[in-house]
C-alpha positions in Angstrom: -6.3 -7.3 -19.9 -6.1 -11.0 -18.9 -6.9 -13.6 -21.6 -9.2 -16.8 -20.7 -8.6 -20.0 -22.7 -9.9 -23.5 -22.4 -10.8 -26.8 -24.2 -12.9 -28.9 -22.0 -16.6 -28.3 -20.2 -14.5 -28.4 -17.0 -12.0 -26.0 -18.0 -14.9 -24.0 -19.2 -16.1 -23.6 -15.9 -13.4 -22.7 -13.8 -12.7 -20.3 -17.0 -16.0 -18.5 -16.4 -15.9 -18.7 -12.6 -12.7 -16.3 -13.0 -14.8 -14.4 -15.6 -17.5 -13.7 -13.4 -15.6 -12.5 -11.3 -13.0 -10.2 -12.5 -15.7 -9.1 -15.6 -13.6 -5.5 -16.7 -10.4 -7.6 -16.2 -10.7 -10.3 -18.7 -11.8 -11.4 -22.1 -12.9 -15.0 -22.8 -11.3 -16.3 -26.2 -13.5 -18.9 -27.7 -12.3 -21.1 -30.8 -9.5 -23.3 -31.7 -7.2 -23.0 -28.7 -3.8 -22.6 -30.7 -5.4 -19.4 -32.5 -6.8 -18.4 -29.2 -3.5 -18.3 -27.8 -2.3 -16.7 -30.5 -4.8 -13.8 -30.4 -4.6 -13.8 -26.6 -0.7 -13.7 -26.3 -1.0 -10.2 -28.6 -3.7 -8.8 -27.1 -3.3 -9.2 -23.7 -0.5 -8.8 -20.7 -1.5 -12.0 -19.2 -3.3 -14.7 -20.4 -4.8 -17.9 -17.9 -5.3 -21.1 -20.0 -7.1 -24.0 -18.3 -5.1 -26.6 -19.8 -2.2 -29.3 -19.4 1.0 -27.6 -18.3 2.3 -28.9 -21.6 -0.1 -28.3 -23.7 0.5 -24.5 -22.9 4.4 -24.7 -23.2 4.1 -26.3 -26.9 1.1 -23.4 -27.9 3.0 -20.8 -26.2 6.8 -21.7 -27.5 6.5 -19.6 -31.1 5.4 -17.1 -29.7 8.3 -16.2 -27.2 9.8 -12.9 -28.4 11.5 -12.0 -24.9 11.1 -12.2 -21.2 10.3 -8.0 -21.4 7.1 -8.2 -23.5 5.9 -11.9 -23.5 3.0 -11.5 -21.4 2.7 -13.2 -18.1 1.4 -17.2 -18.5 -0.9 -18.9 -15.9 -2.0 -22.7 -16.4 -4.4 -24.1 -14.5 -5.2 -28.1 -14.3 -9.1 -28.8 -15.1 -9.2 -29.9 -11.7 -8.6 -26.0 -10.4 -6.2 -27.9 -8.1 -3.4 -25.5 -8.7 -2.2 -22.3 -10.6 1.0 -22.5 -11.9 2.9 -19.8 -12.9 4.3 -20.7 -16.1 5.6 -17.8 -18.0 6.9 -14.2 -17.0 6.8 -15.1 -13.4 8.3 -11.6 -12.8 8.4 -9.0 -15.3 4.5 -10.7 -16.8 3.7 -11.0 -13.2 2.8 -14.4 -13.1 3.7 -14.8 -10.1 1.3 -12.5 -8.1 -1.6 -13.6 -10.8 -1.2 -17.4 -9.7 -1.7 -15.8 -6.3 -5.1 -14.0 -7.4 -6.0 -16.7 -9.3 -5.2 -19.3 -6.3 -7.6 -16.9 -4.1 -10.6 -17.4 -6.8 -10.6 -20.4 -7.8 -9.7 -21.9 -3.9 -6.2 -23.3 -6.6 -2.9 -23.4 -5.0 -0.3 -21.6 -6.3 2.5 -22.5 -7.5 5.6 -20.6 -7.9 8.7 -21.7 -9.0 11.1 -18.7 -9.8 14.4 -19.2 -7.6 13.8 -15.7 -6.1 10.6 -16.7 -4.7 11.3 -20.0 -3.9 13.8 -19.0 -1.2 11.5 -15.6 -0.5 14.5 -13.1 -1.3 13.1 -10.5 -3.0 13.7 -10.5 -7.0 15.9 -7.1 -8.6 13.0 -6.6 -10.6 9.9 -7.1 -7.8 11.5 -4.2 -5.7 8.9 -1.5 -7.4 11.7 0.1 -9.5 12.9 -0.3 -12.8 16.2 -2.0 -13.2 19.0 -1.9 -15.9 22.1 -4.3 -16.4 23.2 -7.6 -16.0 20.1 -8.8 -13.5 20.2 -12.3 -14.2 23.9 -12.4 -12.9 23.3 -10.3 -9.6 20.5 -12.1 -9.1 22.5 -15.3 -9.1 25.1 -13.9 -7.0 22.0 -12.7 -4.5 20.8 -16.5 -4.3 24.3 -18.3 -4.1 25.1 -15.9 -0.8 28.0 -14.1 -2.6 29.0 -11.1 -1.6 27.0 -8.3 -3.0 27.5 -4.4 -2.6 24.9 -2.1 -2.7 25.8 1.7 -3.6 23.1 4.0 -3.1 24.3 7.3 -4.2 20.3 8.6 -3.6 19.5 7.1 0.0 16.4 5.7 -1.7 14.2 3.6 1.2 14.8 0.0 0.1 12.8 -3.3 1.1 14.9 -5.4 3.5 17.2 -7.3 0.9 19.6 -10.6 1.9 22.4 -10.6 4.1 24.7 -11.2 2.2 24.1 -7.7 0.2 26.3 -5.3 2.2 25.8 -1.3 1.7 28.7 0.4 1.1 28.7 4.1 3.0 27.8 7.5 1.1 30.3 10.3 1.3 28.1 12.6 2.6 30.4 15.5 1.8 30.0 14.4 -2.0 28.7 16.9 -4.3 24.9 16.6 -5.1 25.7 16.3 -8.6 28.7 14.0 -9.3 30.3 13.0 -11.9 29.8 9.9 -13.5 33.5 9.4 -12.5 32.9 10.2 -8.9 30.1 8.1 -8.6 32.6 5.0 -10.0 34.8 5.9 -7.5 32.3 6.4 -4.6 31.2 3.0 -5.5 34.4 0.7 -6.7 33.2 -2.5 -8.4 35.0 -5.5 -6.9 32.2 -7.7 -6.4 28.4 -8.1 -7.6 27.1 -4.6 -7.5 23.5 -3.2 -6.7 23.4 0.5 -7.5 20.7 3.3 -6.9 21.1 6.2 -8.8 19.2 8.6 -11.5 22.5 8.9 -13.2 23.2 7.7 -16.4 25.9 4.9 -15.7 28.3 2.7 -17.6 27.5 -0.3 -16.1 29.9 -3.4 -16.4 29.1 -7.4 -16.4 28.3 -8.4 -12.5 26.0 -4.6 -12.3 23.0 -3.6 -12.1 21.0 0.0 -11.5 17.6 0.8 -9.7 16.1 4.1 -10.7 14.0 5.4 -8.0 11.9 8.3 -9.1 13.8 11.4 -7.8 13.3 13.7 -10.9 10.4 16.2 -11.4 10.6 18.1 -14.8 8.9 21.4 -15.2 8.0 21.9 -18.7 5.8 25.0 -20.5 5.1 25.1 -23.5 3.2 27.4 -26.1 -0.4 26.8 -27.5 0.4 24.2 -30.0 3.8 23.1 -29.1 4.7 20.0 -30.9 4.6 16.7 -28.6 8.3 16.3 -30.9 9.2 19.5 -29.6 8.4 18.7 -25.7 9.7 15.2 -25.9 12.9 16.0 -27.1 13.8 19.0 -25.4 13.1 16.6 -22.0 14.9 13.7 -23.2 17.7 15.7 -24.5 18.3 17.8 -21.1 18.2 14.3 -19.2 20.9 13.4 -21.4 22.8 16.0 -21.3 22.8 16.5 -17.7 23.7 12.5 -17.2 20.3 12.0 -15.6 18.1 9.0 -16.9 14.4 9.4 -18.1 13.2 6.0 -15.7 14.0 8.0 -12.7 11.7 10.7 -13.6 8.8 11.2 -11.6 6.5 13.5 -13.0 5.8 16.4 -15.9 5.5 19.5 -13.8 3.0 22.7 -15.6 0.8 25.3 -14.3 -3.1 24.3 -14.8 -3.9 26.7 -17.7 -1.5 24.1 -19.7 -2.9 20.8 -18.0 -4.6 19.7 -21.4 -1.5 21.1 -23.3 -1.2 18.1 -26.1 2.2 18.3 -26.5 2.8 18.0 -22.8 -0.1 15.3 -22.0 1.8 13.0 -24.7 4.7 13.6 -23.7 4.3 12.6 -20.4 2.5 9.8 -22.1 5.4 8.6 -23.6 7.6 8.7 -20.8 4.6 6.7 -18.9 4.7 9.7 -16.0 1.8 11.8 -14.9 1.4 15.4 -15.4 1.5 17.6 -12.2 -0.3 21.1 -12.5 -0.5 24.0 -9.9 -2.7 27.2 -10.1 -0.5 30.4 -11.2 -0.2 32.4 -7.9 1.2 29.3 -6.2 4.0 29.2 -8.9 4.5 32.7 -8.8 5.2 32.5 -5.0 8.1 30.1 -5.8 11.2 31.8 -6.1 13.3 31.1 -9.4 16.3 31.6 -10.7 15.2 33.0 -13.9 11.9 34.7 -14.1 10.7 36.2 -17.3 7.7 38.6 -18.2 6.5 36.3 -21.2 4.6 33.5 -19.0 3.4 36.4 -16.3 1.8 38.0 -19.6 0.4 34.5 -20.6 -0.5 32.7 -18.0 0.1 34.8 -14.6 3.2 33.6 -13.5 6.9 34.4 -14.1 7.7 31.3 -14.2 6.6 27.8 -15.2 9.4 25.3 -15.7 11.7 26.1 -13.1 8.4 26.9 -10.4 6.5 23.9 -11.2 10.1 21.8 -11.1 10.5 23.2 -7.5 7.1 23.8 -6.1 7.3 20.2 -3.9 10.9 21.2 -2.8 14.1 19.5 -4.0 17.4 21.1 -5.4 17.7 22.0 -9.4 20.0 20.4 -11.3 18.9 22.2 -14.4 17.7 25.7 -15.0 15.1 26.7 -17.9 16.5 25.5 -20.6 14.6 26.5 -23.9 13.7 24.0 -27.1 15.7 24.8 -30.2 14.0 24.2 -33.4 15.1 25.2 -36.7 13.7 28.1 -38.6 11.3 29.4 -35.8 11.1 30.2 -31.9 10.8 27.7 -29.5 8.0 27.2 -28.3 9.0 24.4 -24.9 10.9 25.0 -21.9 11.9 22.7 -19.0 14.1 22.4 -16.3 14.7 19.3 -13.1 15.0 19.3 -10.0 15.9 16.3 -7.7 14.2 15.5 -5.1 15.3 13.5 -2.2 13.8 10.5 -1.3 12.5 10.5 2.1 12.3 7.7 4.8 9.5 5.8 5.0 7.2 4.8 8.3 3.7 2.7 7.3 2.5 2.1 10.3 0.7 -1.4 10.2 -2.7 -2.9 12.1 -2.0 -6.5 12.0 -5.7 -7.0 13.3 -7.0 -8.8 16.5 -4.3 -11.6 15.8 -6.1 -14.5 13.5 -3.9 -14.9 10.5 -6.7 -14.8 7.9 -7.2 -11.6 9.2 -4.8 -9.5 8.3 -4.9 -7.6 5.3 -3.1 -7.6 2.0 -2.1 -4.4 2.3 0.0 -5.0 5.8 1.4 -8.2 4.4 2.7 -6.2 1.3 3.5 -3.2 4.6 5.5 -5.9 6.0 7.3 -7.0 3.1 8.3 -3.9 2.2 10.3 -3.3 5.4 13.9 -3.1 5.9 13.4 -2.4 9.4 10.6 -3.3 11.7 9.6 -2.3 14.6 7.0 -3.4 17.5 5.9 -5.2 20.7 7.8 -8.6 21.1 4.7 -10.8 20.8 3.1 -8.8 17.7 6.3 -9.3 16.0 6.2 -13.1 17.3 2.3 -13.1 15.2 3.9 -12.2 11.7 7.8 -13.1 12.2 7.3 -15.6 9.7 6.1 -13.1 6.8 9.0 -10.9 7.0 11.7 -11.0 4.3 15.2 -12.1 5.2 17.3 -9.8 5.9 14.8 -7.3 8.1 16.4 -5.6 11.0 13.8 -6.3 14.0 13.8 -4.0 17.1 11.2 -5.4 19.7 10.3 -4.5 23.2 7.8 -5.0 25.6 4.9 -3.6 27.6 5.0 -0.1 28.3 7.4 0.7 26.3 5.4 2.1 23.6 6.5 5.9 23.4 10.3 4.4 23.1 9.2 2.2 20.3 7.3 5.2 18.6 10.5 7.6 18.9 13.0 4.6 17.0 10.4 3.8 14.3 10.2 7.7 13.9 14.5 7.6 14.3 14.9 5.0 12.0 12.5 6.2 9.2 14.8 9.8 9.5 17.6 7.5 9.0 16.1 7.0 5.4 15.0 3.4 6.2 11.4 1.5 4.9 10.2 1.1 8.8 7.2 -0.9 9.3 5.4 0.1 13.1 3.1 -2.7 14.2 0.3 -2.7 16.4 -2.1 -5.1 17.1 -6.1 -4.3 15.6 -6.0 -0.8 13.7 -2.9 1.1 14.5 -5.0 4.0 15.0 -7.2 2.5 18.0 -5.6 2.8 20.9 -2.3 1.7 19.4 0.8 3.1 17.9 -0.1 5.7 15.2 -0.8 8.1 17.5 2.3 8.2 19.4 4.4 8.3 16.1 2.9 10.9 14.2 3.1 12.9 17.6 6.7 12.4 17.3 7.6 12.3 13.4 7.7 15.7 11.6 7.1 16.7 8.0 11.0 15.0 6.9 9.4 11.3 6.5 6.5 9.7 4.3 4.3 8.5 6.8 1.5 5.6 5.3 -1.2 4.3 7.8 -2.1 0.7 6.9 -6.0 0.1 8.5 -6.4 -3.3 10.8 -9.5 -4.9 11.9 -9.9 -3.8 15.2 -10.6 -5.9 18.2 -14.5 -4.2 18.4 -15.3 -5.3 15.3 -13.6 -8.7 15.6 -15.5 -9.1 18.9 -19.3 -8.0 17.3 -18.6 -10.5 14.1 -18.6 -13.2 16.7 -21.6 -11.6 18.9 -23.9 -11.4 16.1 -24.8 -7.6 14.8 -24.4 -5.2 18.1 -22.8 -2.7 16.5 -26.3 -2.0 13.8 -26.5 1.5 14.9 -24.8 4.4 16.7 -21.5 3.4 18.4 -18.7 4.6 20.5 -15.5 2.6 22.0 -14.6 3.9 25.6 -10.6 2.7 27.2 -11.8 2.4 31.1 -7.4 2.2 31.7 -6.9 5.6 33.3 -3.4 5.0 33.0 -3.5 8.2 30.0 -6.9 9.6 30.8 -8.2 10.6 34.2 -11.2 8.7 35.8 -13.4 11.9 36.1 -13.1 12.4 32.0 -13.5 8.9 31.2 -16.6 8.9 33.6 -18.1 11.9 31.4 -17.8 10.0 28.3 -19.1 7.1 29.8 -22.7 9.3 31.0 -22.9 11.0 27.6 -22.8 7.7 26.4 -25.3 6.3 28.2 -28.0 9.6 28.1 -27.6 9.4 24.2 -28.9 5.9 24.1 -25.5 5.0 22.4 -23.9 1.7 22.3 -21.0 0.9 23.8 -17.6 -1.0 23.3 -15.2 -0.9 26.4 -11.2 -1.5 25.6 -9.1 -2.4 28.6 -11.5 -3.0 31.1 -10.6 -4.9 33.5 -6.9 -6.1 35.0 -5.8 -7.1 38.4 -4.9 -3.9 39.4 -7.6 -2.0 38.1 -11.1 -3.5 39.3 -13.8 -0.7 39.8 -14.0 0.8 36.8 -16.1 -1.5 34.5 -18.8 -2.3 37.7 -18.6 1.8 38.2 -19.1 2.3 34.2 -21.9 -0.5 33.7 -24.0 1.0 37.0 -23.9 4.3 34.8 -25.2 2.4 32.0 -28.0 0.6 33.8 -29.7 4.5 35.0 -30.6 4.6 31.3 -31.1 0.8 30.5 -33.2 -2.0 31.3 -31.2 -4.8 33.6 -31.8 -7.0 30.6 -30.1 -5.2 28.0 -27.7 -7.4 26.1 -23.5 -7.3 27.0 -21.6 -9.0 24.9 -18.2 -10.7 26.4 -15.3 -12.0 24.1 -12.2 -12.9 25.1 -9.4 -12.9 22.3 -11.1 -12.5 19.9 -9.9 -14.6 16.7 -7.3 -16.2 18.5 -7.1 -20.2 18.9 -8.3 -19.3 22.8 -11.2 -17.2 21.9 -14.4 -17.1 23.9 -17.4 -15.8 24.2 -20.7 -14.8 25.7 -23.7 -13.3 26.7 -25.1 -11.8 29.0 -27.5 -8.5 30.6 -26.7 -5.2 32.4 -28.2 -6.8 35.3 -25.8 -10.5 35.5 -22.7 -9.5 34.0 -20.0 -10.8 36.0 -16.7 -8.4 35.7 -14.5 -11.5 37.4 -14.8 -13.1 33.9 -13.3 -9.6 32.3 -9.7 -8.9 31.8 -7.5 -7.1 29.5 -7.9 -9.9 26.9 -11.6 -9.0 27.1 -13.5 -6.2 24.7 -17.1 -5.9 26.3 -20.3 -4.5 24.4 -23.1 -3.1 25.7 -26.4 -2.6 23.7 -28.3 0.3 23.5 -32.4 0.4 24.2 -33.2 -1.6 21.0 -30.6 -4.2 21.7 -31.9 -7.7 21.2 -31.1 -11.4 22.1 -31.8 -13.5 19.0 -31.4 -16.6 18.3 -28.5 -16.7 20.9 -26.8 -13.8 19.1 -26.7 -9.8 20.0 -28.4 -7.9 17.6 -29.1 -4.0 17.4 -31.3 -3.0 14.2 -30.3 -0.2 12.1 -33.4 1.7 13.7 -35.5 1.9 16.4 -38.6 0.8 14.5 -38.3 -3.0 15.9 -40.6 -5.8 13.6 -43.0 -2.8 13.9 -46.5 -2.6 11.4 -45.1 1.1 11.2 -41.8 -0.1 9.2 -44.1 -2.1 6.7 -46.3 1.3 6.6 -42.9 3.6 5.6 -42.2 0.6 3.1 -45.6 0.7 1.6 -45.6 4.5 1.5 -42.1 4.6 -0.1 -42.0 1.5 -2.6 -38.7 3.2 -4.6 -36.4 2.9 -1.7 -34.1 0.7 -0.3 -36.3 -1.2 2.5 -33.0 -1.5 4.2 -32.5 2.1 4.5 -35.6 3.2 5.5 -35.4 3.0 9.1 -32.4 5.3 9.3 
């Protein structure tokens, strides 16, 4: 929850502005402001006070227990000129909230953490939790000293400075070492970034990330305990060396999915519980089956089959809760499993910066190793962090840069794939996932795609039943792309043509409009845009019947209407039926009051 404070009439209306519009994320405090800070900073993991910058540091200063649960600060000037993140920049995030807060109020945020300030990516903004001395790598990160990084795990990390250096894996090392092996693998003779589920001794000048590698499989009798299930996971953690913040997930069969013990459990070690139906668990094969949990819940086993139904090596068999006086009544064993490469594969959109989503800047970001077409990766060069291997290449080259993104990802890398619009639109995510196998997490990031970019500026051509066509028979042959063209055109359908028109390729879009115009009226509406949302764009209309293809080229998406398709107003518009301004539409209103008079004509 996000706490709302103010003291003045203007403050009080920026205050409710944010309100209004996050309304199930925050809660207005009213009253004196010192006892609404008060109640605010104890009730809430981030607070926003509209207020002087000092005001806020003298109201908030008794009330600092610790930078790991003082909630995240936000001041705002009355003007709603900027949005400074005051307090908890990182671990309150602060940080990103000035950002949201920025985007609301039209504030500018302001950031002043050194991490951010010279965009290297803080220990603790890396999406894992982190142990040891942080403040002092982090130091070490920002002054350019040398800094290893062991990564016993081969976790997938975000592109990190250059002056962090990995040092190699033995990959002959055992899969469970030793806390002493992993202090030798990884010597400390400088600032040290480790990755590892291990429990580790960790000196001045270290620090740990836990990536979540562990599943733990747990059954449990009607009535076990939450004591009972927490400790026996907690204690076989320990015991094994492995630490509870790398664990993933509680692992059950669904007939104990509302198991107390095991749903607070979980709840406690702020994980989710996994379940899987009893014939799937029975199909896994376990080290140590036993007749009791096939009697009671159809399945030989449940720790150790639930541990390893997603794959992964166990590190610890069934091991069996040990309370005094009676039977136990909680198993559980872990498995390890491997993190996997990583390939999102990003739409950056039809090029406008505004355009491009959140979600691919954050894609972006969270690449060590980029790949894409030299003048995509010249649009968004500036977002990526420092540090980020880039591997570009040009035209036609697109399979090559689909088998490296696919290579690299294998590799274990965070690869980012860019393509321009939505990578799934004639663009890169369909030559990747031909080539990537089931060994790599594969995340598709959505783009705006040039077709829409191009009927935003048109007007509303797009209003009803729609299909984008490639004229390039560079992939397809002519003869298929002609089919699709004349079913098309019989269905009444409108129609978006990609690539359809380049020096060396001149026919096609005269051959596929002529097709068009046996079911259409020389005036239908075409609609010509030339990059769209770029600084160059252009546009304009025209018919069926005076479309000139000279003014087409591969910078060009062209939209042809259907039989409804209307010029108004200077704009292309197709309704959402074919019921156009009709007395009929008023009549299916009139008959029909309950429904939406928007949806009736569908």
């Amino acid at each position: 929850m996000i706490g709302l404070i103010s003291a003045t009439a203007a403050g009080g209306a920026a205050r409710d502005r944010l309100a209004a519009a996050w309304p199930s994320r925050t809660r207005v405090y009213e009253g004196p402001v010192r006892g609404a800070v008060e109640r605010a900073f104890a009730e809430c993991e981030q607070v926003v006070c509209f207020l002087a910058a000092g005001a806020v540091v003298r109201l908030c200063a008794p009330l600092l227990q610790g930078k790991d649960v003082d909630p995240g600060v936000v001041c705002v000037d009355e003007g709603g000129r900027f949005a400074v993140a005051l307090l908890g920049g990182h671990e309150g995030g602060a940080n990103s909230l000035a950002h949201e807060v920025g985007d609301v109020l039209g504030a500018l945020p302001v950031v002043t953490t050194a991490t951010d300030a010279v965009d290297v990516p803080g220990l603790d903004m890396l999406g894992l939790p982190v142990e040891g001395d942080v403040a002092g790598v982090t130091r070490a990160v920002l002054d350019g000293e040398a800094v290893a990084l062991c990564d016993e795990l081969g976790y997938p990390l975000p592109a990190l400075p250059p002056n962090v250096s990995p040092l190699d894996r033995d990959p002959e090392a055992g899969a469970v070492p030793t806390r002493s092996a992993v202090r030798n693998a990884c010597p400390q003779t400088e600032p040290t970034i480790r990755v590892s589920d291990r429990l580790l001794e960790l000196a001045e000048g270290e620090v740990v990330l836990r990536p979540a590698t562990l599943v733990v499989g747990v059954g449990a009798s009607k009535g076990a305990p939450v004591e009972e299930v927490l400790g026996l996971v907690q204690d076989t953690l320990r015991d094994a060396g492995l630490s509870a913040a790398s664990v993933a997930s509680l692992a059950t069969v669904d007939a104990k999915a509302d198991e107390p013990g095991i749903v607070e459990a979980a709840a406690r070690l702020g994980v989710p519980v996994v379940t899987y139906a009893a014939d799937e668990l029975a199909g896994v094969d376990v080290p140590n089956p036993s007749d009791a949990p096939l009697a009671a819940v159809g399945t030989p086993s449940v720790a150790e089959a639930a541990a390893l139904r997603g794959g992964g090596e166990l590190l610890v068999p069934k091991r069996k809760s040990a309370p005094e006086g009676r039977a136990p009544m909680a198993t559980c064993a872990v498995v390890r499993r491997k993190p996997r490469g990583r390939l999102a594969v990003v739409g950056l959109g039809p090029g406008a910066r505004d355009l491009l989503t959140p979600r691919a800047r954050e894609e972006l970001r969270r690449a060590s190793v980029l790949v894409g077409l030299d003048q995509y990766v010249d649009q968004i060069r500036d977002l990526l962090r420092p540090g980020t291997v880039i591997i570009e290449s040009g035209l036609g080259a697109e399979e090559e840069r689909a088998r490296t993104a696919v290579a690299e990802a294998q590799k274990g890398q965070a690869v980012a794939l860019i393509g321009s619009g939505d990578a799934g639109v004639y663009a890169m995510a369909s030559p990747a996932l031909a080539e990537a196998s089931d060994d790599i997490d594969v995340i598709g990031v959505p783009g705006v795609t040039a077709a829409l970019a191009a009927a935003a500026i048109l007007g509303a051509p797009l209003g009803h039943d729609h299909v984008s066509i490639s004229l390039s028979d560079l992939h397809t042959p002519w003869e298929v792309i002609e089919r699709r063209v004349r079913a098309a055109a019989e269905a009444d359908i409108i129609v978006t043509f990609y690539n359809p028109r380049s020096r060396g390729r001149d026919w096609q879009l005269p051959k596929a409009l002529s097709i068009l115009a046996e079911h259409r009226e020389p005036t239908t509406p075409v609609g010509v845009v030339r990059n769209a949302s770029r600084p160059d764009e252009t546009a304009r209309l025209s018919t069926i019947g005076e479309l000139d293809p000279g003014v087409v080229d591969m910078m060009t998406v062209v939209t042809v209407g259907n039989t409804a398709t209307r010029e108004i107003a200077g704009r292309m518009v197709t309704p959402r039926g074919y019921r156009w301004q009709h007395a009929d539409h008023a009549a299916d209103v009139s008959a029909n009051p309950s429904a939406d008079p928007s949806e009736v004509s569908k």
